[in-house]
C-alpha positions in Angstrom: 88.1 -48.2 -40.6 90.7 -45.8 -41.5 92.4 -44.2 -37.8 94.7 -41.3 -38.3 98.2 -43.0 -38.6 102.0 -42.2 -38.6 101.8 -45.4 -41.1 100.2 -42.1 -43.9 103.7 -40.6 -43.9 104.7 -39.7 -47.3 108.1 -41.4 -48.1 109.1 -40.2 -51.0 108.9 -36.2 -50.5 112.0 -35.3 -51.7 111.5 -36.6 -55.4 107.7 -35.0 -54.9 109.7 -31.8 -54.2 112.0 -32.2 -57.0 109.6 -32.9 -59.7 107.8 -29.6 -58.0 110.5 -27.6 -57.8 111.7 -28.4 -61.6 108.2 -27.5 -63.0 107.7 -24.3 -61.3 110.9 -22.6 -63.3 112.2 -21.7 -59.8 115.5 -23.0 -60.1 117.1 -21.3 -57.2 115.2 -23.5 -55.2 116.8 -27.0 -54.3 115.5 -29.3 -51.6 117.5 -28.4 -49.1 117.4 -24.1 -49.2 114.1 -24.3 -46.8 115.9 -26.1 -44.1 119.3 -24.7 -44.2 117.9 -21.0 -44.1 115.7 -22.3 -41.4 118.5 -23.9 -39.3 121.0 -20.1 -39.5 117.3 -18.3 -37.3 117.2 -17.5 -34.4 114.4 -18.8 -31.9 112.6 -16.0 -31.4 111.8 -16.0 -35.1 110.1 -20.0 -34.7 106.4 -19.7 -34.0 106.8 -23.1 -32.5 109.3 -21.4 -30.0 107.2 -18.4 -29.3 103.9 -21.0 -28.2 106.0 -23.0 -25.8 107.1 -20.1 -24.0 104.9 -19.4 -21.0 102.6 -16.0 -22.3 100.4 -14.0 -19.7 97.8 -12.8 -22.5 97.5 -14.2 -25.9 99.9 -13.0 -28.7 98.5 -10.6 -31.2 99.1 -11.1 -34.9 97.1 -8.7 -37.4 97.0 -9.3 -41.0 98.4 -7.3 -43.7 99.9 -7.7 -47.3 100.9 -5.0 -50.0 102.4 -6.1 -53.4 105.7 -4.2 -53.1 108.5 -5.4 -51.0 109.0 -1.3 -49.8 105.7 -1.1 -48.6 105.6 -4.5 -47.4 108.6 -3.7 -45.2 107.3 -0.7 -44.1 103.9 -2.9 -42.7 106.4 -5.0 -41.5 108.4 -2.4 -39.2 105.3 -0.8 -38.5 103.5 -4.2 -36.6 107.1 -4.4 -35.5 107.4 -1.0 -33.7 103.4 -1.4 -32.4 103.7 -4.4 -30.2 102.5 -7.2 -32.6 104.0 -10.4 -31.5 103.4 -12.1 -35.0 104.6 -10.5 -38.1 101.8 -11.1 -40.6 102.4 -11.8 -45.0 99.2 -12.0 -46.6 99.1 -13.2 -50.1 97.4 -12.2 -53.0 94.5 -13.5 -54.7 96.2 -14.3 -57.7 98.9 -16.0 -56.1 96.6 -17.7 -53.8 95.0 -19.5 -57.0 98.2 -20.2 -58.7 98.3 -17.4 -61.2 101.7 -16.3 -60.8 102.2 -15.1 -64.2 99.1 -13.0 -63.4 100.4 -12.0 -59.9 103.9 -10.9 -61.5 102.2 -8.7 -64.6 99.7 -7.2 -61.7 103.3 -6.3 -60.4 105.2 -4.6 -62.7 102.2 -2.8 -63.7 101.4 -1.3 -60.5 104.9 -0.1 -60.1 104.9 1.1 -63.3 101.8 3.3 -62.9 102.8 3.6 -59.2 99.6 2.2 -57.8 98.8 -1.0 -55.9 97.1 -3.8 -58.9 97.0 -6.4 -56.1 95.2 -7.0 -52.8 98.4 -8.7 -51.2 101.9 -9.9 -51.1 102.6 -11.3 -54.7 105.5 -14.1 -52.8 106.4 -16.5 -55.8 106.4 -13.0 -57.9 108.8 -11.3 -55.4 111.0 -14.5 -54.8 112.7 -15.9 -51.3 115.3 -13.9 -51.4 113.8 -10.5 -51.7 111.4 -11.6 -49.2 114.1 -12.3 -46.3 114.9 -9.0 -46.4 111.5 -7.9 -45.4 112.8 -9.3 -41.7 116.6 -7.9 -41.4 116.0 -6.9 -37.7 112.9 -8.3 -37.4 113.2 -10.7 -34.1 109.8 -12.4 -34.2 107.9 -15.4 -35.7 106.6 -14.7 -39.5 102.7 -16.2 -40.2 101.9 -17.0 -44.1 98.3 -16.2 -44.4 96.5 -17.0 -48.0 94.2 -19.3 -48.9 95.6 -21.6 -51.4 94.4 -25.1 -52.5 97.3 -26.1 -53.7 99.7 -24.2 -51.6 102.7 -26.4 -52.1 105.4 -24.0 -54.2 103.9 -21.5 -51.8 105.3 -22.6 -48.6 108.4 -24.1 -50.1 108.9 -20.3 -51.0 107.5 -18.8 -47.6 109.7 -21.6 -45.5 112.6 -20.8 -47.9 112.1 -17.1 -46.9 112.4 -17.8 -43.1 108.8 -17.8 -42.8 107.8 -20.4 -39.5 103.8 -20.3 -39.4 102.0 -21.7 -41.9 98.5 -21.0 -42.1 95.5 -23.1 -43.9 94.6 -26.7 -44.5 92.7 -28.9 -47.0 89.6 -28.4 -45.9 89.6 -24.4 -44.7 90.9 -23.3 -47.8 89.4 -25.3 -50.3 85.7 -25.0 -49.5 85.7 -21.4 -48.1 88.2 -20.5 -50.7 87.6 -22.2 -54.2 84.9 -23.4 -56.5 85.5 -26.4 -57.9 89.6 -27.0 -57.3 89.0 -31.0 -56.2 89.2 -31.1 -52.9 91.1 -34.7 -52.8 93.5 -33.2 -54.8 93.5 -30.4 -52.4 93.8 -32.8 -49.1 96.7 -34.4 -50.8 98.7 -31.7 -51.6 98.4 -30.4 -48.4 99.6 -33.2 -47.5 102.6 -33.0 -48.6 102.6 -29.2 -47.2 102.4 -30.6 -43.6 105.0 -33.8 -44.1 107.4 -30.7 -45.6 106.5 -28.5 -42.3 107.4 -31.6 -40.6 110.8 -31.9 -42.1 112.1 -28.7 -42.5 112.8 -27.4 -39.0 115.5 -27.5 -37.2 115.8 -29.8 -34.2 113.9 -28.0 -31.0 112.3 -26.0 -33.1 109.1 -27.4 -35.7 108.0 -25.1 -38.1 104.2 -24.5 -36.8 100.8 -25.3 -38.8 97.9 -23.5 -38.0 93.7 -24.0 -39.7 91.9 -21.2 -40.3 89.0 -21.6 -38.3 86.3 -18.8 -39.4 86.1 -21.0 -42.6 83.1 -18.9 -44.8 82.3 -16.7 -41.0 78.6 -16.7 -41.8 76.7 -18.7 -39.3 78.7 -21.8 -39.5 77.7 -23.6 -36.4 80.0 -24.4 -33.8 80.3 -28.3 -34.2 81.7 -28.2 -37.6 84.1 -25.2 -36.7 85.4 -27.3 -34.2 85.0 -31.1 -36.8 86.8 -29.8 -39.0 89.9 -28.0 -37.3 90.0 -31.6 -35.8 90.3 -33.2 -39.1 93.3 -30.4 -39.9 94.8 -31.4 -36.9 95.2 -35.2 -37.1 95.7 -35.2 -40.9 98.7 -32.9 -39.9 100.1 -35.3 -37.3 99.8 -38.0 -39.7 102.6 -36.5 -41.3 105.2 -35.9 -38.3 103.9 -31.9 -37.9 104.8 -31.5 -34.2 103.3 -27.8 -33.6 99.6 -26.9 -34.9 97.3 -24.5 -33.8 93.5 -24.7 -33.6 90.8 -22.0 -34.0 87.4 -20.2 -34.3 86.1 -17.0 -35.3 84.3 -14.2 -32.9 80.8 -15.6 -33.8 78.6 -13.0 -32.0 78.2 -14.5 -28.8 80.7 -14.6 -25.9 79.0 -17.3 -24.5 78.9 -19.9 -27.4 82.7 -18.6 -28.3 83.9 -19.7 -24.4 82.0 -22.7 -25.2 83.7 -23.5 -28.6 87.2 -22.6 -27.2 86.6 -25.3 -24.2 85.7 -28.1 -26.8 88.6 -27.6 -28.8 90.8 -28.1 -26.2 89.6 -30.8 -24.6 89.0 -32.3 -28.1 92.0 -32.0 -29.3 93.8 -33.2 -26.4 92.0 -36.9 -26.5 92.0 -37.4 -29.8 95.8 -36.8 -30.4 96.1 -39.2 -27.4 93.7 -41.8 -28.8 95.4 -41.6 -32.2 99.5 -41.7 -30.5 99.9 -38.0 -31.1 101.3 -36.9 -27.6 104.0 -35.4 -28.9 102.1 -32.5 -30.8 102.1 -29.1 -29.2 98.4 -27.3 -29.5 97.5 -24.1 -29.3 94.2 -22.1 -29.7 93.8 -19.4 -32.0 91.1 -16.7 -32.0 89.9 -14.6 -34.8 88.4 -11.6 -34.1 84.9 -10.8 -36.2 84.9 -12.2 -39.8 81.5 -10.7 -40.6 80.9 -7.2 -42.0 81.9 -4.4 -39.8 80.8 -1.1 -38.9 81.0 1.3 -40.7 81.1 4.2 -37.7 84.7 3.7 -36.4 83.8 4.4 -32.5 81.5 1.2 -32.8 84.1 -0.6 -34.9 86.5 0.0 -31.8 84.0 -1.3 -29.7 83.7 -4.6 -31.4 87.6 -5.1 -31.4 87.7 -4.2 -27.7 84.6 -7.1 -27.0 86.8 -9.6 -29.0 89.9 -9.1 -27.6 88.1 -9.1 -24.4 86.8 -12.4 -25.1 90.7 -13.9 -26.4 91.5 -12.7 -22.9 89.0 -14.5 -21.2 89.5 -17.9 -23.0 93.2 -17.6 -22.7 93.8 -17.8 -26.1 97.3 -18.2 -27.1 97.0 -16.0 -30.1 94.4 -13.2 -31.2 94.7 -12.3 -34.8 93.5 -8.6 -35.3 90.8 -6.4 -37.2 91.1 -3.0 -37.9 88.7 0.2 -37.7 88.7 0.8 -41.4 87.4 -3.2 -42.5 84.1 -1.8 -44.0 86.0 0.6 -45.8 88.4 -1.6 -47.6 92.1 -2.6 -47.4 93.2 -1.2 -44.2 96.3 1.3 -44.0 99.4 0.8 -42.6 98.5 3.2 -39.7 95.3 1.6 -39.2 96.7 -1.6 -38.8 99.3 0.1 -36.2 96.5 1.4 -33.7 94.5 -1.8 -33.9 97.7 -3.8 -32.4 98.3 -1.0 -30.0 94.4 -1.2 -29.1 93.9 -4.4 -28.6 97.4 -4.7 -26.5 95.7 -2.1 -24.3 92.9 -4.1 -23.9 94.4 -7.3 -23.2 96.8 -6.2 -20.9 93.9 -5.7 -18.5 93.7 -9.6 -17.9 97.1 -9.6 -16.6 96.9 -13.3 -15.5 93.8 -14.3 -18.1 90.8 -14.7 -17.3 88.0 -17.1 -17.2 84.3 -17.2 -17.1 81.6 -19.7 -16.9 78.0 -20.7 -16.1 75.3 -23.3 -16.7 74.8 -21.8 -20.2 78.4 -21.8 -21.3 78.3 -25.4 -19.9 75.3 -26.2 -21.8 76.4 -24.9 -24.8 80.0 -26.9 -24.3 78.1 -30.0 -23.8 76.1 -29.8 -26.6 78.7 -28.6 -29.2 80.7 -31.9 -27.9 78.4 -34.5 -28.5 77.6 -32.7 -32.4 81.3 -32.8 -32.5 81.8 -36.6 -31.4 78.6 -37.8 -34.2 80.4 -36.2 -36.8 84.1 -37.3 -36.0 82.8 -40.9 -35.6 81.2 -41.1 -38.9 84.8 -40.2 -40.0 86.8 -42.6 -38.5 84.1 -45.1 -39.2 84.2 -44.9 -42.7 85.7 -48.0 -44.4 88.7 -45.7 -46.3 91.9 -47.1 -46.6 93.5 -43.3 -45.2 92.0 -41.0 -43.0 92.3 -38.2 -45.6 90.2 -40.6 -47.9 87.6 -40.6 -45.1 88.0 -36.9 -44.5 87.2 -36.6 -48.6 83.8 -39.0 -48.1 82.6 -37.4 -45.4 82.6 -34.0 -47.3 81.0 -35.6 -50.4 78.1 -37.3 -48.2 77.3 -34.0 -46.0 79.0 -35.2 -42.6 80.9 -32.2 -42.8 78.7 -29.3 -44.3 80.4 -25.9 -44.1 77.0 -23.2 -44.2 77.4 -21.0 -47.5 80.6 -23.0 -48.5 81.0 -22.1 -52.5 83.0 -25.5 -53.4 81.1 -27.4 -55.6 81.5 -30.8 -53.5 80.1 -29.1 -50.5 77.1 -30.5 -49.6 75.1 -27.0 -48.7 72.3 -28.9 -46.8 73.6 -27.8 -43.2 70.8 -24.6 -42.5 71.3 -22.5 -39.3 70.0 -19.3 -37.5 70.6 -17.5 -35.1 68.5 -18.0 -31.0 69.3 -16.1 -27.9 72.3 -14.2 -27.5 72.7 -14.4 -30.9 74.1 -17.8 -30.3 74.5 -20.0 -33.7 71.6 -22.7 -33.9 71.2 -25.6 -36.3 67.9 -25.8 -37.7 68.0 -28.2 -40.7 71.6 -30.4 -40.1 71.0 -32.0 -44.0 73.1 -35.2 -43.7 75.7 -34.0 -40.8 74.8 -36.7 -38.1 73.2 -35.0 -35.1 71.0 -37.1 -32.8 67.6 -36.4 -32.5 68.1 -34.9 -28.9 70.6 -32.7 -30.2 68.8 -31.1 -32.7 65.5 -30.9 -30.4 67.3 -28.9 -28.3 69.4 -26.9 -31.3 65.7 -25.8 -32.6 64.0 -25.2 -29.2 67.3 -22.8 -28.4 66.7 -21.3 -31.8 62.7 -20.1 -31.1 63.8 -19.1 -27.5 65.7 -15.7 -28.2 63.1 -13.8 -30.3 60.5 -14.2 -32.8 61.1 -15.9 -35.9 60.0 -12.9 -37.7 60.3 -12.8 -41.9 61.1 -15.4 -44.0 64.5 -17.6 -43.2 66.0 -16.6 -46.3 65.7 -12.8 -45.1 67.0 -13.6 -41.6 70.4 -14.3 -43.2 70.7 -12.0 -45.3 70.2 -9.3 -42.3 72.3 -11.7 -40.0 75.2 -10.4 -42.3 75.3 -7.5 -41.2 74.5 -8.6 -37.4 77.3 -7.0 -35.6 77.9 -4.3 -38.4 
């Protein structure tokens, strides 16, 4: 039975690193650059730092990326100047697949022909150097966001560049994000990512990890939400990673989402003390909408102010922010501006944070828990020698089933809808263990809301567009 372990530690990470660092041509990165940059910041640039620190309302980070550093400053000043309290570097898709010969050419293209070729920061292209000048004045923590298999040059560059939140994990941004990169090979080399988070802070201050929670956003139920940023979590503390944060996207229902925040918590808590792991610092994160939004701006207000409402009232620790103009495309830098200073607004209503409960939040918590415990125990029952072995199996044989997933080795079994309150229901669970009780009840909530009108396949299609 493989447990999660300190005994997974990689030892030798700092031949790994060298081997790494060799191939990728980026000689101006040694071993140590990451670390001593890290050690000459000042706290309130440490994410770590920033979730110790006793908060009344949840931090707001939105997300944002252009391929220029001029522009890219110019985001960055903006969030700055609005209130965010997490500066936000989102990558680009080339870079995000390792493509940075592509990712440079898309570069000095665009500035050529003064237009934007790429959808996001191009990092590796730009260098650490260049990049730590995108913060000169900026006195808050810095959150990679990408979606990178393979992400290991990536955050050797971003931690180099005094970048102390590191977003993403083997399993949210392989199968959400990649069709057929091999997701042991993934698990590995994130791996090594979260032993090199673990090593390079200085002491008091842990560079943070953080999953990505919506994983695909589209109807993923909230058991394997919840089973998976589990998985990210202890596979992470296997490797000495001493600050992580947990989350979830908005998933349409405030009730389900209250419910989903609750079992995370409590999860986490007991399985990091089952497993030795009381030293590791938790925090919950809280996406707002994933899905498609609408296209009217008044209503796409609306649905930021319901989801920040909801961060409020589950006392998340951080809200990461959507913009008005997300049907429209890649947000500007003034939308992305008056979202922060919106959904500070709206938060700062819940002075103290709120709560709110009832027998249906509790029902939903109690059934999300016991999905969550089948599936985990499958895991740490499988006969693997390491628990990111199991984690690998369990993916392969449908115990962890991400709904419209387009990795090759996900299973794609898993088939939900949505019941009353437009809460997530499991219909079919393929091979993820639920207990005949369990799904009973999943399928009795599911015809409870409305008619099961049209075919399922035309239900989520429209269920798309649910909120938009």
């Amino acid at each position: 039975m493989a447990t999660p372990s300190r005994d997974a530690r990689l030892d030798e990470l700092d031949s790994e690193r060298s081997a790494l660092l060799e191939l990728s041509g980026e000689i101006r990165l040694g071993t140590g650059t990451a670390r001593d940059h890290l050690a000459t910041l000042s706290r309130s640039r440490f994410a770590s730092h920033a979730y110790r620190t006793p908060h009344h309302r949840p931090y707001l980070q939105p997300r944002g990326g252009f391929p220029t550093t001029a522009r890219q400053r110019e985001l960055t000043l903006a969030f700055h100047e609005a209130g965010a309290d997490f500066i936000p570097l989102t990558v680009d898709s080339h870079t995000r697949h390792n493509d940075y010969a592509a990712a440079a050419r898309h570069l000095k293209t665009g500035v050529a022909e003064g237009r934007d070729l790429l959808n996001g920061y191009p990092l590796i292209a730009h260098g650490h150097l260049a990049t730590r000048e995108l913060y000169q004045g900026v006195d808050r923590p810095v959150s990679l966001r990408h979606g990178t298999p393979d992400a290991r040059l990536l955050v050797e560059t971003a931690l180099a560049a005094g970048i102390t939140d590191i977003e993403g994990g083997g399993l949210c941004y392989t199968l959400p994000y990649s069709r057929d990169y091999p997701l042991d090979q993934a698990l590995m080399h994130w791996q090594y990512v979260d032993r090199l988070c673990a090593v390079s802070g200085p002491p008091g201050l842990p560079v943070h990890r953080e999953s990505f929670g919506p994983l695909t956003a589209t109807l993923v139920p909230p058991a394997i939400v919840v089973a998976v940023q589990l998985c990210e979590l202890l596979l992470a503390a296997e490797q000495g990673v001493t600050s992580f944060s947990v989350g979830f996207g908005h998933t349409g229902s405030l009730e389900q989402d209250l419910a989903t925040a609750r079992v995370l918590r409590d999860r986490a808590s007991a399985l990091l003390a089952r497993f030795g792991f009381a030293d590791v610092h938790v925090s919950l994160v809280y996406h707002q909408w994933m899905g498609a939004f609408p296209v009217e701006a008044s209503l796409a207000w609306q649905l930021i102010a319901v989801c920040a409402t909801a961060a409020a009232l589950m006392r998340a620790d951080k809200v990461v922010v959507k913009t008005p103009e997300e049907a429209l495309g890649i947000p500007s830098v003034e939308a992305n501006s008056a979202a922060v200073r919106a959904v500070r607004y709206v938060l700062d209503m819940f002075p103290e944070g709120g709560s709110l409960t009832g027998e249906t939040v509790d029902e939903e918590a109690a059934l999300i828990g016991s999905e969550v415990d089948r599936v985990l125990e499958h895991v740490f029952d499988d006969p693997s020698p390491a628990f990111a072995q199991s984690v690998f199996r369990a993916v392969l044989a449908g115990v962890i089933d991400v709904p419209f997933a387009p990795h090759e080795q996900n299973a794609s079994r898993l088939v939900t809808d949505r019941g009353a309150g437009r809460r997530i229901r499991i219909l079919d669970p393929g091979s993820v263990p639920v207990s005949a009780s369990d799904l009973r009840r999943e399928r009795q909530l599911a015809g409870s809301g409305r008619p099961q009108e049209g075919p399922l396949w035309e239900r989520l299609l429209n269920d798309l567009r649910v909120l938009a």
